[in-house]
C-alpha positions as CSV (number, residue, x, y, z in Angstrom):
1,X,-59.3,-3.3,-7.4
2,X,-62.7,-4.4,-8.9
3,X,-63.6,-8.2,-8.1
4,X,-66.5,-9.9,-10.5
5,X,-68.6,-12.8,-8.7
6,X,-71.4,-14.9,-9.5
7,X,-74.3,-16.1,-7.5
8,X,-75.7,-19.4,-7.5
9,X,-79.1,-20.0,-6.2
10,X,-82.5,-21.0,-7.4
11,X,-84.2,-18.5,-5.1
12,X,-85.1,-15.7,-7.0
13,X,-85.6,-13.5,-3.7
14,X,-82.2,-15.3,-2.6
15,X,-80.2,-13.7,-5.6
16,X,-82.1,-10.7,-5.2
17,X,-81.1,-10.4,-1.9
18,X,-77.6,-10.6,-2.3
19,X,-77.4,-8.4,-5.5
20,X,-79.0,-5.8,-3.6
21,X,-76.0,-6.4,-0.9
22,X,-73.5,-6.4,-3.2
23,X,-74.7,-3.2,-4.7
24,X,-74.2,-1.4,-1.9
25,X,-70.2,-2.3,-2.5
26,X,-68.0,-0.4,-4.8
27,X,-65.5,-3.1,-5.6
28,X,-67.8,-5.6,-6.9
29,X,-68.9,-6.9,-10.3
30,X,-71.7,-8.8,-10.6
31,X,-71.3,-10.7,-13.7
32,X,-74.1,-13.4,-14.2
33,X,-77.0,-14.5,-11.2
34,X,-77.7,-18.1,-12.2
35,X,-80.7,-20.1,-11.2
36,X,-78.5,-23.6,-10.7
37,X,-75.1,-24.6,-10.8
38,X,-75.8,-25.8,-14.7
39,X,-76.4,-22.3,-16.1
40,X,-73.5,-21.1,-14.0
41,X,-71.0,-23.7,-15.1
42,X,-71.4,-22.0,-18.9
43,X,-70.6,-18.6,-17.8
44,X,-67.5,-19.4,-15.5
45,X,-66.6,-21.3,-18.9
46,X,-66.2,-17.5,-20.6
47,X,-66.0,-15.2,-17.7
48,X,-62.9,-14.7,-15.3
49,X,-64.6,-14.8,-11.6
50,X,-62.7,-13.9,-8.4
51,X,-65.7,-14.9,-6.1
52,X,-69.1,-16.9,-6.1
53,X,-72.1,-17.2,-4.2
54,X,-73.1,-20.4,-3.8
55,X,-76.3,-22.4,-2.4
56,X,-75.4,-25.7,-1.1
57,X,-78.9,-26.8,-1.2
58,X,-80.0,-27.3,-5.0
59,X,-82.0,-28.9,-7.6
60,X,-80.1,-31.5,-9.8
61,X,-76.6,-30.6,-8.5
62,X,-75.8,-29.4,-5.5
63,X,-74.0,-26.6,-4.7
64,X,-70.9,-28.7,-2.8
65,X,-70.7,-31.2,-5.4
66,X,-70.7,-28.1,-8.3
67,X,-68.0,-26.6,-6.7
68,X,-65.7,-29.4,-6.0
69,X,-65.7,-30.5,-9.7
70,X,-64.5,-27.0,-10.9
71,X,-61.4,-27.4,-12.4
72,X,-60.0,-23.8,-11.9
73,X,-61.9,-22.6,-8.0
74,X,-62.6,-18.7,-7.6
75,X,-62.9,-18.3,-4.0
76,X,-66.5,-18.9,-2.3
77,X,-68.6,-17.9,0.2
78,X,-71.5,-20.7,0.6
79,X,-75.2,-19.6,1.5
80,X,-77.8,-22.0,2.5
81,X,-80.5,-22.1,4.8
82,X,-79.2,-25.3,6.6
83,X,-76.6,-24.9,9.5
84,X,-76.2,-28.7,9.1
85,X,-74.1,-28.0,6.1
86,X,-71.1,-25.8,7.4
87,X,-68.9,-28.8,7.9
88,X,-69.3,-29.8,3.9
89,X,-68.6,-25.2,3.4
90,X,-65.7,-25.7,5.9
91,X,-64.2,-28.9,4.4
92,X,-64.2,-27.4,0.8
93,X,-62.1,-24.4,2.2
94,X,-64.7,-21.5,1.8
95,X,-64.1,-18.0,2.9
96,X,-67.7,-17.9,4.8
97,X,-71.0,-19.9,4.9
98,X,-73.8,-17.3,5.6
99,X,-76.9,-18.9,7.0
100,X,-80.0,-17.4,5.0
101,X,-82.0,-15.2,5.8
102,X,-79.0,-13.1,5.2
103,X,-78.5,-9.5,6.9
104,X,-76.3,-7.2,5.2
105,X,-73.9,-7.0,8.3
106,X,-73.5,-10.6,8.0
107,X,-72.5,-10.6,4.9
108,X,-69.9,-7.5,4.5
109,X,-68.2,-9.4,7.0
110,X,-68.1,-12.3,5.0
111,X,-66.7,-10.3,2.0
112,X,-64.5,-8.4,4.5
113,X,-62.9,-11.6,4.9
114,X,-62.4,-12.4,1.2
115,X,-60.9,-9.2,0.4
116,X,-58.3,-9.9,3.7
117,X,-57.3,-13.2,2.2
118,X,-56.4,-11.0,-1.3
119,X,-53.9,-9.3,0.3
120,X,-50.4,-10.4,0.0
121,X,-48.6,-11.8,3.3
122,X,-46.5,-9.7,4.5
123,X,-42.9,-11.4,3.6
124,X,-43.2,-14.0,0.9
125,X,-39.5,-15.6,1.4
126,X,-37.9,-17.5,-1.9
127,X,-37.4,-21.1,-0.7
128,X,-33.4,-20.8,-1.4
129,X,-33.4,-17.7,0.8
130,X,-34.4,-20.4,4.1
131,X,-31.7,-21.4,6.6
132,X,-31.2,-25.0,5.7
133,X,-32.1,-27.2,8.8
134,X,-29.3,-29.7,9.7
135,X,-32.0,-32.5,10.6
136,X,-34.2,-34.4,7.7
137,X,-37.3,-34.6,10.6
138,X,-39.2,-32.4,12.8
139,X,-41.1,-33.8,16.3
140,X,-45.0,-32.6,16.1
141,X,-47.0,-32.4,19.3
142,X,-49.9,-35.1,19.2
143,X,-51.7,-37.0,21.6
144,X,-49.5,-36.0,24.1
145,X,-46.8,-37.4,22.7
146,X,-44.1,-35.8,20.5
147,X,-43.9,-38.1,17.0
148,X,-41.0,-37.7,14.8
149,X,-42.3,-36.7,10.9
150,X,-39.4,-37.0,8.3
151,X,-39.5,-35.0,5.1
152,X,-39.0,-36.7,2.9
153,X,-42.3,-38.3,3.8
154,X,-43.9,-35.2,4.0
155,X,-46.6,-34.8,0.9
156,X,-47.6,-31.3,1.3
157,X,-48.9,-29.3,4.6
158,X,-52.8,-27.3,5.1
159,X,-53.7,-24.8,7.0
160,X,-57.1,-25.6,8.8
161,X,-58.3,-22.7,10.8
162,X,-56.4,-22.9,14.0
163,X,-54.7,-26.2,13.1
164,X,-52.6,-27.8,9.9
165,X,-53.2,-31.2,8.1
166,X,-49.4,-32.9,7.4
167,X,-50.4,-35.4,4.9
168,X,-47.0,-37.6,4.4
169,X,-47.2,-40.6,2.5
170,X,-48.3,-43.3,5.1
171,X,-50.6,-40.7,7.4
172,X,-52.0,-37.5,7.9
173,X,-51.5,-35.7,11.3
174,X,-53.9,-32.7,12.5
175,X,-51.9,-30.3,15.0
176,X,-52.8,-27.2,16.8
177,X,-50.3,-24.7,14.9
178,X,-49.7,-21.9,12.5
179,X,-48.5,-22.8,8.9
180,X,-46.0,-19.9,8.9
181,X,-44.8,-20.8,11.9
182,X,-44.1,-24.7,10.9
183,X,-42.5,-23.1,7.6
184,X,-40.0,-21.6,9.3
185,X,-39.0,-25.3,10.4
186,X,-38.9,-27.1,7.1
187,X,-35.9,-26.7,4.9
188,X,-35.6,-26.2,0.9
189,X,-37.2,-28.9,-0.8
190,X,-40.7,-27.3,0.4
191,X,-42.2,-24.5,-1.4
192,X,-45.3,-22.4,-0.4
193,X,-47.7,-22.0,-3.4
194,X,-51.0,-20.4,-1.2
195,X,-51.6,-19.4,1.8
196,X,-53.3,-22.2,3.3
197,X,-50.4,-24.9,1.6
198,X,-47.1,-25.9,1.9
199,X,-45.5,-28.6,-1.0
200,X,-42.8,-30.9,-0.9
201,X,-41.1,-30.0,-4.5
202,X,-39.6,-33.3,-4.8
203,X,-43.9,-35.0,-4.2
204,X,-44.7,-32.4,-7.4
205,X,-45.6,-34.8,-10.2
206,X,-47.0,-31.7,-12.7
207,X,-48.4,-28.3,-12.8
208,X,-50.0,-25.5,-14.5
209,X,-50.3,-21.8,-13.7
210,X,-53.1,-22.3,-11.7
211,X,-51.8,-25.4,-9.4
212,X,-49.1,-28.3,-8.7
213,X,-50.6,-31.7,-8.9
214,X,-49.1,-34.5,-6.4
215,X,-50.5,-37.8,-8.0
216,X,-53.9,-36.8,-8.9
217,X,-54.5,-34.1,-6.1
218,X,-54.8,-30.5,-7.4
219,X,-53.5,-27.7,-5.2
220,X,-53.6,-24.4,-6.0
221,X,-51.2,-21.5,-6.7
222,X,-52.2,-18.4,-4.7
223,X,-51.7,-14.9,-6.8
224,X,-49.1,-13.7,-4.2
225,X,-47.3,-16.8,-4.7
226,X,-47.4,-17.4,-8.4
227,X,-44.0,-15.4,-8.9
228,X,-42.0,-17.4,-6.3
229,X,-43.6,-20.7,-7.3
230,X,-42.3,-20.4,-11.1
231,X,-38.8,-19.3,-10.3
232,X,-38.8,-22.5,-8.6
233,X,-40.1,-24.9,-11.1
234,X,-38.5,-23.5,-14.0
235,X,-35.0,-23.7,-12.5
């Protein structure tokens, strides 16, 4: 499958640099390399993009606050030549921040990881298909202590790294576990539209093709999951 990115960086011998990497790659299309996140803005306006390359550090806008204003996100791998900034890459849920100068090892890895996260999971269960759980709670491990989480309160659930983010309606916990794991737990008003998020279908307040909405939070619909995820709001 050929993927089309864009870099972003007002470093000529940055974008250089990674066009030469990227040309080394068969299943790449390079389809604009734009000096600032303005210029790049009008070509994601008329071009499909599966990927950019993004510096954080930019004239005007930077590359953080570009990319968190995009209505419709391709995935992104964040470059910059600042390790200070890997929490803002990390928060923003990028495949890979690549410190600059950067080597082309480094960065096949990075892609290596993109192309990983295209693949579909490996069983993609309809949400009627789950064996309904007799209780309306689960007990999460925090603190020590085992808290009881009802879900009905339950907004929707994010897979950080090693760890997931329950956001319910009064707090958010942060637990050492594996989303597909916790899944397995919850029962059939939750849906899983990407792999990195888990929605309550009765928080859903409207959608689009591209993502559910929960008040005025925007969560996206991965391409494995776009099937599954209609069936379940158009019935």
């Amino acid at each position: 499958m050929m993927y089309s990115c864009v870099i972003i960086d007002d470093e000529e011998l940055a974008r250089n640099l990674i066009e030469n990497h990227l040309s080394q790659l068969d299943n790449f299309r390079l389809v604009a390399a734009c000096g600032s996140a303005i210029e790049a803005s009008k070509v994601l306006k008329n071009e499909s993009v599966d990927l950019l390359f993004l510096d954080i550090e930019m004239p005007v806008l930077r590359g953080t606050d570009f990319f968190k204003n995009l209505i419709h996100k391709p995935k992104v791998i964040f470059t910059t030549a600042y390790r200070d900034y890997a929490l803002d890459g990390f928060e923003l849920n990028a495949v890979d921040y690549l410190l600059k100068p950067i080597s082309f090892g480094r960065f096949f890895k990075a892609v290596e990881k993109f192309l990983e996260q295209q693949k579909p999971p490996p069983t993609t269960p309809l949400p009627s298909t789950k064996a309904p759980n007799a209780a309306e709670y689960v007990f999460i491990r925090k603190d020590r202590k085992r808290i009881k989480v009802f879900f009905k309160d339950i907004q929707y659930i994010e897979s950080v790294k090693d760890y997931i983010k329950i956001v319910t309606s009064s707090e958010n916990h942060l637990i050492k576990h594996s989303i597909s794991a916790f899944e397995e737990q919850l029962d059939e008003r939750f849906v899983r539209t990407h792999r990195s998020y888990i929605v309550n279908f009765e928080k859903i307040t409207a959608y689009t093709k591209q993502d559910v909405e929960i008040g005025a939070l925007e969560i996206p619909i991965g391409d494995s999951y776009k099937t599954n995820v209609q069936k379940r709001l158009e019935s």
